[in-house]
C-alpha positions in Angstrom: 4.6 -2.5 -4.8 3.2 -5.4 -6.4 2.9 -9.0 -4.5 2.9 -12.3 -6.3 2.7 -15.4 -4.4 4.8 -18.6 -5.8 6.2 -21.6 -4.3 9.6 -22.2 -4.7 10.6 -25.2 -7.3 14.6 -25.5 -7.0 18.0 -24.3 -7.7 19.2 -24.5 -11.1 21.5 -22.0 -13.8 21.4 -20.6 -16.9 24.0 -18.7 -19.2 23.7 -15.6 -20.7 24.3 -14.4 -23.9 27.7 -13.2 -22.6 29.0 -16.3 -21.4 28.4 -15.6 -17.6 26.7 -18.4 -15.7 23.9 -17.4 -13.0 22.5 -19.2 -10.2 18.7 -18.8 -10.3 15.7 -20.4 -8.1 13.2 -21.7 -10.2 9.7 -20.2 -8.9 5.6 -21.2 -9.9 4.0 -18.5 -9.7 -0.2 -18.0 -9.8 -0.2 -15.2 -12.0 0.6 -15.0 -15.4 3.6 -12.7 -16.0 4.4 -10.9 -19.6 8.4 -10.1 -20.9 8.0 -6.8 -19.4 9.1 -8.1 -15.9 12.2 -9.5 -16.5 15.1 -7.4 -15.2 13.4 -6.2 -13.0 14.0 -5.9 -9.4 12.5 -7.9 -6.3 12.3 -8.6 -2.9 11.4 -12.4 -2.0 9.8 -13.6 1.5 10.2 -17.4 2.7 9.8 -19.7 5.9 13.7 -20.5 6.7 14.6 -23.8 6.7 14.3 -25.3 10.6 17.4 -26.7 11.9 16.0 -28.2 15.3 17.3 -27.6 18.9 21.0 -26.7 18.3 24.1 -25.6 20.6 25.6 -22.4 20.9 28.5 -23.2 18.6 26.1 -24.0 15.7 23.2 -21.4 16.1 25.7 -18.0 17.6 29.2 -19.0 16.1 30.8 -19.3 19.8 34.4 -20.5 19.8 34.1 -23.0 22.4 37.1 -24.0 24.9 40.1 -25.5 24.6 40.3 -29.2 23.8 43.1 -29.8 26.0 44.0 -27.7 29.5 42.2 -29.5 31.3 39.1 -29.5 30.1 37.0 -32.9 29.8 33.4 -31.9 29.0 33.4 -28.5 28.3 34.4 -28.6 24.5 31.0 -27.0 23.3 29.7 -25.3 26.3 28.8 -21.8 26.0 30.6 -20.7 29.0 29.4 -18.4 31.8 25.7 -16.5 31.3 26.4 -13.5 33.3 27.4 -11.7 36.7 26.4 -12.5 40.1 25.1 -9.1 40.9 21.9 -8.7 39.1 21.0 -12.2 39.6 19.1 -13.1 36.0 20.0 -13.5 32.8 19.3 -10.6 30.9 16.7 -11.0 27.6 18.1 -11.7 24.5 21.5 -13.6 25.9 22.5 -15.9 23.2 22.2 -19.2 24.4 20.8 -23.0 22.8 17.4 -23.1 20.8 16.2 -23.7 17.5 17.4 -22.8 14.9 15.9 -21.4 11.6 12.1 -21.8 10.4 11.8 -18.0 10.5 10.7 -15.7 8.1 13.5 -14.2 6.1 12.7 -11.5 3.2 15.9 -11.6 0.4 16.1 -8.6 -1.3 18.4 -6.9 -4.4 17.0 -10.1 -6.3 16.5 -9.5 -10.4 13.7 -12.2 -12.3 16.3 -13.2 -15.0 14.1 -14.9 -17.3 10.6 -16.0 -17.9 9.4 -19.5 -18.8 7.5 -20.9 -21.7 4.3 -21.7 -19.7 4.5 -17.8 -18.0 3.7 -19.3 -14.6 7.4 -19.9 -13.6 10.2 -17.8 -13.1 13.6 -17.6 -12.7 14.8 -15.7 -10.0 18.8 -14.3 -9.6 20.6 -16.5 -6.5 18.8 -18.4 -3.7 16.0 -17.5 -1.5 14.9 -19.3 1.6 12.7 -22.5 2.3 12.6 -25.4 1.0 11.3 -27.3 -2.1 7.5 -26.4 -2.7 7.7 -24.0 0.4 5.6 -21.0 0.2 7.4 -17.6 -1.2 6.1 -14.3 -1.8 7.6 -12.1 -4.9 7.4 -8.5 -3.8 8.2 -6.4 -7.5 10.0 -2.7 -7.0 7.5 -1.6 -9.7 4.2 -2.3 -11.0 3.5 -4.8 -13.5 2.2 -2.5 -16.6 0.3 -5.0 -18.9 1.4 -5.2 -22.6 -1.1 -3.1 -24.7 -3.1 -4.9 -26.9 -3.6 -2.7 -30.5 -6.2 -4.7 -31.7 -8.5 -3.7 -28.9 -9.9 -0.5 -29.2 -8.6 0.5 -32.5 -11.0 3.0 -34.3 -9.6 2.6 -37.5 -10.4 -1.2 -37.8 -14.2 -1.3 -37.4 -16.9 1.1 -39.7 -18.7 3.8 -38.9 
């Protein structure tokens, strides 16, 4: 598997031939990349977009209780953390903490077209970070170069 490393431009869409429009992430890439990549399928790695310190309701999807019954602060509260009996809170309880600024890897990802400089690409749907964050491109299969027939020719030269 080959790895490119980009930084991720923005969002934008293009239409195909067919009519279908598709969401692609515009990508700057440091290598220079030939017509023979596009189609092709890849995996992208980003840094998640942080989020901050957030409640259990935002990070976990938790319900939270009723908003009448009773209740007068408990709206958003995550409720109870465990049993008596063991005395701890088991690792990996879902409770309040940030959220996001992890790394997340998006794959089933096709480059959809090239542009005209060859440094940027345009990637099929959204992949994580932010504008100019840090992404790497990794390609299912090897970038073959384009053969050049001038080079190496034995017909063209003498004896």
């Amino acid at each position: 598997m080959q790895e490119i490393q980009g930084r991720k431009l923005n969002m934008s869409q293009i239409f195909l031939e067919s009519g279908k429009v598709v969401p692609v992430t515009v990508i700057d890439c440091e290598l220079e990349l030939h017509n023979g990549v596009i189609d092709s399928e890849v995996a992208v790695t980003g840094t998640s977009k942080g989020k901050g310190f957030a409640g259990v309701m935002k990070k976990w999807g938790f319900k939270g209780g009723p908003a009448t019954g009773g209740q007068k602060h408990d709206a958003r509260k995550p409720g109870s953390i465990g049993a008596q009996t063991p005395g701890k809170v088991f690792k990996g309880k879902k409770m309040a903490g940030r959220l996001g600024n992890e790394k997340v890897t998006v794959t089933g990802l096709r480059i959809v077209k090239l542009m005209s400089d060859k440094h940027k690409i345009m990637v099929s749907g959204p992949i994580p970070g932010a504008r100019n964050s840090k992404v790497l491109i990794r390609l299912s299969k090897p970038i073959e170069e384009p053969v050049d027939s001038s080079v190496g020719d034995s017909s063209a030269g003498g004896k």
